[in-house]
N, C-alpha and C positions, 0 to 999 in steps of 0.2 A: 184633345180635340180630334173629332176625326175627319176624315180626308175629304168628305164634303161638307165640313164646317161646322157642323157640330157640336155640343158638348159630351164629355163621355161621360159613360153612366158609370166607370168604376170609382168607385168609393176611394177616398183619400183618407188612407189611415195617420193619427196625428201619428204613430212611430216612425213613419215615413218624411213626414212633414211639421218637424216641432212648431208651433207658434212662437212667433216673432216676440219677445220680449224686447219691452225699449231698452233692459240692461244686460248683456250675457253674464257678469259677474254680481251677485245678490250684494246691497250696501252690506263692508263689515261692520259689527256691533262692537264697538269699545266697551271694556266694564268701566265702570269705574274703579273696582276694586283691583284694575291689572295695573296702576303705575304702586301701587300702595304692595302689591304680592311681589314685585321685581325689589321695590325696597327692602322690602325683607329678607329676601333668596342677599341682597349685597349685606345687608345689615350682619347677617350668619355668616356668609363669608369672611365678612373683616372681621367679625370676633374669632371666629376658630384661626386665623393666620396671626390674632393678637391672642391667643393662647395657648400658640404654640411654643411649645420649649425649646431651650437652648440647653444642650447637650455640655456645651465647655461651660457654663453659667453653673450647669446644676452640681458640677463636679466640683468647682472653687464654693460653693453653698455649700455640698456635704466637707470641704476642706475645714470650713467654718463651721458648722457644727461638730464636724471632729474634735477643733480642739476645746470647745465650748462643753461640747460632754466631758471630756475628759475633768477640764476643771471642774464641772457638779460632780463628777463622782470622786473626785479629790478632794472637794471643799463644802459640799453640798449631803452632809451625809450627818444628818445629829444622831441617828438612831446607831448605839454601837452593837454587835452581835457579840463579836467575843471584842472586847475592849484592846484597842492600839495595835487590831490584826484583822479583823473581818467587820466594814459597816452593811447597814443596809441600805444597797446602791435604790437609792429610790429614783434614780433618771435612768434605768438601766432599760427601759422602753424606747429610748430615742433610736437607738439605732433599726431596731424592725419598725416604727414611726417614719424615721425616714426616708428607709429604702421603701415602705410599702406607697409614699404620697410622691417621692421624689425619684422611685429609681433603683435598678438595682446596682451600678455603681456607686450610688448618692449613698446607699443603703450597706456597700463594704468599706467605703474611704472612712464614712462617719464613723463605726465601729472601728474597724482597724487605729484608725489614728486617734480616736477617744482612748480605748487600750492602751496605748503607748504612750499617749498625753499622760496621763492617768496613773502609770506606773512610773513616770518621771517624776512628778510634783507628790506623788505618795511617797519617792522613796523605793519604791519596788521595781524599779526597774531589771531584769535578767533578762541579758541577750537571748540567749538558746529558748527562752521561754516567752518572752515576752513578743520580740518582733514574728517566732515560727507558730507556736502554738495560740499562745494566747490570741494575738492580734489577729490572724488566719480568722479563730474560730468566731472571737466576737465581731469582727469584721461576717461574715456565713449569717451571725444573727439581725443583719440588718439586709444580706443578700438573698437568702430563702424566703423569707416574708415579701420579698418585693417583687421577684420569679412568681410566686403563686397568688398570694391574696391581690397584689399591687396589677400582677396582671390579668387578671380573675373579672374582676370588678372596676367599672368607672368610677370618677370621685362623686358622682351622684351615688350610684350605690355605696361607696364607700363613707357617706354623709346621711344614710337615711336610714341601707338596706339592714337588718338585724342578722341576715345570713352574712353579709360583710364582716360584721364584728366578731362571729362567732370564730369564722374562718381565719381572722388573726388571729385571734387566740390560739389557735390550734395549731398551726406553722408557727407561731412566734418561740410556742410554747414548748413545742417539739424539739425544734433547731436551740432553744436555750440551753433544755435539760443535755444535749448532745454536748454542747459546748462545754458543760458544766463537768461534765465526765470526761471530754478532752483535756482541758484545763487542771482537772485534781489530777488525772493519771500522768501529766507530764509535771505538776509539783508532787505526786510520790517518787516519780524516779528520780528527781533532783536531789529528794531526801528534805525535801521542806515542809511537807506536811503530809501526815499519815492517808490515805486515798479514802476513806468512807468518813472519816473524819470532815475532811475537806469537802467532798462532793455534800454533806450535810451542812455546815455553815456557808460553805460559795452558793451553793441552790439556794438556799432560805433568801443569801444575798441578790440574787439575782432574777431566779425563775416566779417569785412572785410580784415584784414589782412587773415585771414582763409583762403575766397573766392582765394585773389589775389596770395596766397602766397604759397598755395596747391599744384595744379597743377606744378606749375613751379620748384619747389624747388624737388619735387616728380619725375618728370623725369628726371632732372638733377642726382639727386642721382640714383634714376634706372641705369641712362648709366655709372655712376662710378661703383656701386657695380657688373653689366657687367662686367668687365675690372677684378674686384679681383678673386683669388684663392680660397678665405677660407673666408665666411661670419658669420661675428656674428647674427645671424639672423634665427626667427623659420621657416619663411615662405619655406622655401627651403629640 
């Protein structure tokens, strides 16, 4: 207004002058679908805390598989290679089986202590051999499969993926034949069996059940442990 009463003629720009709104804050919009998305953000929560592993669980697991193996390849062996000296360990999968689902300590106890199981109830037991070389190495064929493919791959991939399977075959396979040649060159220096001798009947024994028996037996278990709530297992 100006000083004799007037109206002024400058323009009122609205940047200047917002319009009154009956509400400074716009009503918010509830979805409906936001109580149904928070359940689900909790729902995921409490499965992944219910599928979480237990690290001293999985280790009393492979203790039990340890000596479980042991006894199938003590008891569990109809196919004989050379009769009342070499079978065909047809379980000799479990141990890269369950380092690669359970762990890679799950994956050296079961091995180790399967070996030693195993050369107890056969008969075969030799200290210098059995608990350093032997046990060591097949104890390594449940530990390198579980170091690389186990930590490679989720148990979805390790349940669906075909690069999964391939990949244990190939560490499983690898780290067996290793073993296979650890194990004869410490029974040639004992003087128990001649070393290409040996490495050809122990391989037959061991490195092909490995191959066939990997894979298969590893995805299978993958889509069971799927399915549970609460794994004994470190990999998780």
């Amino acid at each position: 207004m100006k000083p004799d009463g007037s109206l002024s003629s400058r323009p009122i720009h609205p940047s200047t002058h917002p319009p009154i709104h009956p509400s400074i804050h716009p009503p918010q919009v509830v979805s409906p679908y936001r109580n149904n998305a928070v359940k689900t953000t909790n729902r995921s929560a409490s499965s992944t805390r219910a599928r979480k592993g237990n690290k001293v669980f999985a280790i009393v697991f492979a203790v039990i598989w340890g000596v479980i193996t042991g006894v199938l390849w003590a008891y569990a062996n109809p196919i004989q290679l050379v009769p009342g000296i070499i079978q065909w360990r047809i379980f000799a999968f479990l141990p890269p089986v369950i380092g690669i689902l359970f762990g890679p300590i799950s994956g050296f106890v079961s091995g180790y202590l399967g070996s030693v199981v195993w050369s107890l109830l056969a008969g075969t037991f030799i200290p210098a051999h059995t608990l350093i070389i032997d046990g060591i190495m097949v104890g390594a064929t449940g530990l390198v499969p579980a170091i690389t493919t186990g930590r490679k791959f989720t148990l979805d991939q390790l349940a669906t993926d075909s690069r999964a399977m391939v990949h244990s075959v190939m560490t499983s396979g690898v780290i067996t034949i290793v073993m296979v040649f650890a194990v004869c060159a410490s029974l040639a220096f004992l003087g128990i069996f001649p070393f290409w001798w040996a490495v050809l009947w122990i391989g037959l024994s061991d490195i092909v059940p490995v191959l066939i028996g990997t894979p298969i037996v590893m995805r299978y278990g993958a889509k069971v442990l799927q399915s549970a709530t609460w794994l004994p297992t470190e990999r998780i």
